[in-house]
C-alpha positions as CSV (number, residue, x, y, z in Angstrom):
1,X,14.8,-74.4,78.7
2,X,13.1,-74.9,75.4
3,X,13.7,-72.9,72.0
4,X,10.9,-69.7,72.7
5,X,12.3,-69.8,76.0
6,X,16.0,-69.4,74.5
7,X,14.9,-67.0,72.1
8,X,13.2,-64.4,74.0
9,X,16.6,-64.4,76.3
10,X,18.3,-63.1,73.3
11,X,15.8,-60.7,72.0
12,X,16.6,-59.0,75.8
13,X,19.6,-59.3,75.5
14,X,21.2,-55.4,76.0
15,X,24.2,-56.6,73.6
16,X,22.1,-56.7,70.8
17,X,20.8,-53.4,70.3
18,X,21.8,-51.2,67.4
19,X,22.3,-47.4,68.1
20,X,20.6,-44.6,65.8
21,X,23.0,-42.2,64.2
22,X,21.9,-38.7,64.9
23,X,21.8,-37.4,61.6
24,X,19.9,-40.8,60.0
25,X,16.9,-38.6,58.8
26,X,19.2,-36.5,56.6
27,X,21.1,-39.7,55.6
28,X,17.8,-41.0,54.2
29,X,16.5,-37.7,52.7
30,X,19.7,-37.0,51.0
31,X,19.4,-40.6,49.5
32,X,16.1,-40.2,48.5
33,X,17.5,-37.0,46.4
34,X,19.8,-38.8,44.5
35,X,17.5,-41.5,43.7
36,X,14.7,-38.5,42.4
37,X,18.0,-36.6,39.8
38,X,19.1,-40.1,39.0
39,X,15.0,-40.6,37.8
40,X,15.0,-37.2,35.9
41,X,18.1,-37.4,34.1
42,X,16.9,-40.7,32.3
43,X,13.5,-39.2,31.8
44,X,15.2,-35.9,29.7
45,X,17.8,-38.3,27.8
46,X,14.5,-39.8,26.8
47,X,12.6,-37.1,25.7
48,X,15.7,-35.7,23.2
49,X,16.1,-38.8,22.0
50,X,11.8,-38.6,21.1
51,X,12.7,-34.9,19.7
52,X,15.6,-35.8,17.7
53,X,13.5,-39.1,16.0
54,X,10.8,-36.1,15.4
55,X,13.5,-33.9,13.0
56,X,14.1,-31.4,16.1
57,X,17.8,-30.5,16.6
58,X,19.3,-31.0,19.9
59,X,22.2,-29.0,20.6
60,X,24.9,-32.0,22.5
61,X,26.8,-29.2,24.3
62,X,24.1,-26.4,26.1
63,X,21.6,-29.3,25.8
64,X,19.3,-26.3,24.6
65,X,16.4,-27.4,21.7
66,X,16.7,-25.4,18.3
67,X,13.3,-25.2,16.9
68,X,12.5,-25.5,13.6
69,X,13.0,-22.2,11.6
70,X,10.0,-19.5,10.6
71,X,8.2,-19.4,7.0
72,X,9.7,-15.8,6.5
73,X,6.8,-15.3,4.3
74,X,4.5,-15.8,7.1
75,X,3.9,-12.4,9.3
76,X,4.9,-13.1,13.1
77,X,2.2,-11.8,15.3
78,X,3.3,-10.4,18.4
79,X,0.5,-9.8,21.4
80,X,1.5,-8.0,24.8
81,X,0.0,-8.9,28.0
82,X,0.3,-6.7,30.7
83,X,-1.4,-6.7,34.6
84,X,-1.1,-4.3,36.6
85,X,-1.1,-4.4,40.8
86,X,-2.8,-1.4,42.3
87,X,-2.6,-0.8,46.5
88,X,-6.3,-0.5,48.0
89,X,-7.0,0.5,51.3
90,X,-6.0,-1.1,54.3
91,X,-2.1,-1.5,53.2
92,X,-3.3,-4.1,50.8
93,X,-2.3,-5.2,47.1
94,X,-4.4,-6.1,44.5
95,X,-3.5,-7.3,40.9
96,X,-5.7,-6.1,38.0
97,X,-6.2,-8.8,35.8
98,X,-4.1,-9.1,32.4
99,X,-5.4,-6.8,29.4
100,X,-4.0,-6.4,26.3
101,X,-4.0,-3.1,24.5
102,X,-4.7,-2.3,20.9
103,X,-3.4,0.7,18.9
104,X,-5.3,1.8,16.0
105,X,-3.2,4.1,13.0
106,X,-5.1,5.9,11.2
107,X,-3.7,7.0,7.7
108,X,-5.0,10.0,5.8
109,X,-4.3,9.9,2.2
110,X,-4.9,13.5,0.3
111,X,-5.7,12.7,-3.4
112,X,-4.7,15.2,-5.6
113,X,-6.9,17.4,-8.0
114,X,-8.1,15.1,-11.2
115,X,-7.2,15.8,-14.9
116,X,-9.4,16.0,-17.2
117,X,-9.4,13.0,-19.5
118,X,-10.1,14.9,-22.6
119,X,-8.3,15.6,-25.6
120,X,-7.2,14.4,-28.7
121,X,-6.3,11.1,-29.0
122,X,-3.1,10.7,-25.7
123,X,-3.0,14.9,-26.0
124,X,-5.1,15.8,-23.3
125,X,-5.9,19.2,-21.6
126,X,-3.6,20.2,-18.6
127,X,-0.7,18.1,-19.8
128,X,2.8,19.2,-18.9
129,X,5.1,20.6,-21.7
130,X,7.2,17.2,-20.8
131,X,4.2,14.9,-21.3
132,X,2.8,16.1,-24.4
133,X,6.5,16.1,-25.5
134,X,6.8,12.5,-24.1
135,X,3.5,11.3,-26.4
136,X,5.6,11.1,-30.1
137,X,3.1,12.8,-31.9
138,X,3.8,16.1,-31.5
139,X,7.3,18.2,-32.5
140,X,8.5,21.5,-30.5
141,X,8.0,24.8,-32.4
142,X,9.1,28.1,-31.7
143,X,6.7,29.6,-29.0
144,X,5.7,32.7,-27.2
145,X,3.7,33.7,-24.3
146,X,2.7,29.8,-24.5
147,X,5.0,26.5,-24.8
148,X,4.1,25.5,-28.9
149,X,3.8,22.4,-30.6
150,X,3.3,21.1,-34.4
151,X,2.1,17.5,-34.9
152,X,4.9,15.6,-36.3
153,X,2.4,14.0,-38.9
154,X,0.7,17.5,-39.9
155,X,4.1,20.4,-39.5
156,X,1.8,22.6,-41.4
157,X,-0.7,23.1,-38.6
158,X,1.0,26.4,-36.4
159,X,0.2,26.5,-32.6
160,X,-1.4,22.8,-32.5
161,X,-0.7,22.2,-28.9
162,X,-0.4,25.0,-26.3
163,X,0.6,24.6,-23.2
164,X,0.0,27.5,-20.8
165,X,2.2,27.8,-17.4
166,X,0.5,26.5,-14.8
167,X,-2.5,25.4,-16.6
168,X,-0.8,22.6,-18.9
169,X,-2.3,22.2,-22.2
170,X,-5.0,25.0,-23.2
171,X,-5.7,24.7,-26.9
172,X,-5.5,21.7,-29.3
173,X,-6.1,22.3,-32.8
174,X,-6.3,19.0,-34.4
175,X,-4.8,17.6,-37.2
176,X,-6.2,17.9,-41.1
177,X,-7.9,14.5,-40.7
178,X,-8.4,15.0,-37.5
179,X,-12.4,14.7,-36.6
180,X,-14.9,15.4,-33.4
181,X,-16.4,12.7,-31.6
182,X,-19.5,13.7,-33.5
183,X,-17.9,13.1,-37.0
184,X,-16.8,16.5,-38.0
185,X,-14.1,17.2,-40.0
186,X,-12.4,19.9,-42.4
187,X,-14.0,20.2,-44.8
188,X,-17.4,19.9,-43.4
189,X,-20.2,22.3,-44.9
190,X,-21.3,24.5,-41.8
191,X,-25.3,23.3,-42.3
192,X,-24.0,20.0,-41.2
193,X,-21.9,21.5,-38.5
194,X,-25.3,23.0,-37.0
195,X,-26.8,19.6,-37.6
196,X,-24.5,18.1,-35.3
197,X,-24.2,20.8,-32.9
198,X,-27.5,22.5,-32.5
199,X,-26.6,25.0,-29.4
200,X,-23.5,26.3,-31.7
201,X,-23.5,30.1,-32.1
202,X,-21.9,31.7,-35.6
203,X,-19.8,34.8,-35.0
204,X,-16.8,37.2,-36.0
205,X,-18.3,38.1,-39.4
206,X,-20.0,34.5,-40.4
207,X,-16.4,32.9,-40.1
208,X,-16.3,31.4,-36.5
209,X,-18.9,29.0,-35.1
210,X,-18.1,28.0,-31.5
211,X,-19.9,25.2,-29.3
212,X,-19.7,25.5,-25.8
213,X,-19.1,21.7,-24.4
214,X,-20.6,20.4,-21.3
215,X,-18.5,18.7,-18.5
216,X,-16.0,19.4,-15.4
217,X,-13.7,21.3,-17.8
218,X,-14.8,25.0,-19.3
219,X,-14.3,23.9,-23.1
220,X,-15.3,24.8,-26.0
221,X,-15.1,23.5,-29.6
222,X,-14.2,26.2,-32.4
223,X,-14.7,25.3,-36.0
224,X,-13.2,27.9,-38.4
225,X,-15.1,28.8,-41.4
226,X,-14.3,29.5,-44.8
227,X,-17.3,30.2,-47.7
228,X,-19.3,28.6,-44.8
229,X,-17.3,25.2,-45.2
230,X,-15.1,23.8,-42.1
231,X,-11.0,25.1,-42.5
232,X,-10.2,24.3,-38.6
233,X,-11.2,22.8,-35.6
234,X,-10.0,23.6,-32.3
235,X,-10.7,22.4,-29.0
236,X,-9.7,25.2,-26.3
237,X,-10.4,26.0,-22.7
238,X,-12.8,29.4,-22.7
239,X,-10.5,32.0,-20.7
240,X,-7.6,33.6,-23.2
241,X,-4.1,32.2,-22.1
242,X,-2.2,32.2,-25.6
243,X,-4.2,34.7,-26.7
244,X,-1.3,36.2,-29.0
245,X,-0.6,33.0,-30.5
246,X,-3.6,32.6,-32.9
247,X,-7.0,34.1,-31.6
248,X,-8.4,32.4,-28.5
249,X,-12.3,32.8,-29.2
């Protein structure tokens, strides 16, 4: 009997086969399990170790990243996503596809009436009690139907500033150097008074000459007259609040 011969009597040989356990598959797929956590494990102690060289912090005992904080001066925008699944006929489901929806505020805001910036120098018509008080150029006087003020630099002028309730200032008689935008002061012959003011009307006897002023506010300027030369000048709204303190024409 030769070698092949020899051989292939073993190979036949009953003795020499190997029995299959009955739960080999698991045996193997269980294996191959351990080899695939063993492979991931290394793979995420890699990447922290990547995120830690990068300056990210890696919390050792949740093994949960901590990003890097927020600019607070940089707004966070937040933008919701919803979808929505809707039944349809047949016993069927079907899912509307995301949308995101936008609110618009809308904000009214109600200005206030406007004053009227005009006066004399920071005295200006409508002006509280408080704020013509607050401007340092006026002192309180006794008053009457109206709140009265003298101007600290001229306490001889009675009933310089007026302030009428609910209307705020309604008269300003202005100081004895005080002058009109157009030049005019006391002192002023009343020819040179028309000059400047042509639509002027004289009245009361020769010794009043009033000039109603154009503009938002009813105004008027009043220039007092004395042997046909300029005594006072007033600037006052046209109706009569303070009318008993000094004539309001």
């Amino acid at each position: 009997m030769n070698i092949e011969e020899e051989l292939g009597r073993l190979l036949r040989d009953d003795r020499l086969d190997l029995a299959v356990r009955p739960d080999a598959t698991e045996v193997v797929v269980a294996g191959a399990r351990r080899v695939r956590r063993r492979r991931t494990a290394v793979v995420g102690v890699a990447t922290a170790v990547a995120l830690v060289a990068s300056g990210w912090g890696v919390t050792a005992l949740s093994g949960s990243l901590s990003l890097p904080p927020v600019d607070p001066a940089v707004p966070l925008t937040t933008t919701t996503t919803t979808s929505t699944t809707v039944a349809a006929s047949g016993g069927t489901t079907v899912e509307v596809p995301p949308h995101t929806v936008v609110e618009t505020v809308t904000v009214t805001v109600t200005k206030g009436p406007s004053r009227p910036d005009l006066g004399y120098g920071p005295v200006k018509f409508g002006m509280t009690e408080q704020e013509v008080a607050g401007t340092g150029l006026v002192t309180r006087a006794a008053g009457g139907e109206c709140a009265a003020f003298t101007w600290t630099s001229d306490p001889g002028t009675v009933n310089a500033v007026l302030v009428a309730r609910g209307r705020g200032v309604v008269r300003i008689k202005l100081p004895a150097g005080g002058r009109t935008s157009a030049g005019i002061g006391v002192g002023a012959p009343l020819a040179e008074v028309r000059e400047k003011y042509p639509a002027g009307e004289l009245g009361y006897g020769g010794d009043r000459f009033s000039v109603a002023m154009t503009g938002d506010v009813g105004w008027q300027y009043v220039f007092v007259l004395d042997a046909e030369r300029v005594v006072e000048i007033r600037m006052q709204r046209l109706t009569a609040d303070c009318a008993q303190q000094g004539e309001q024409r």
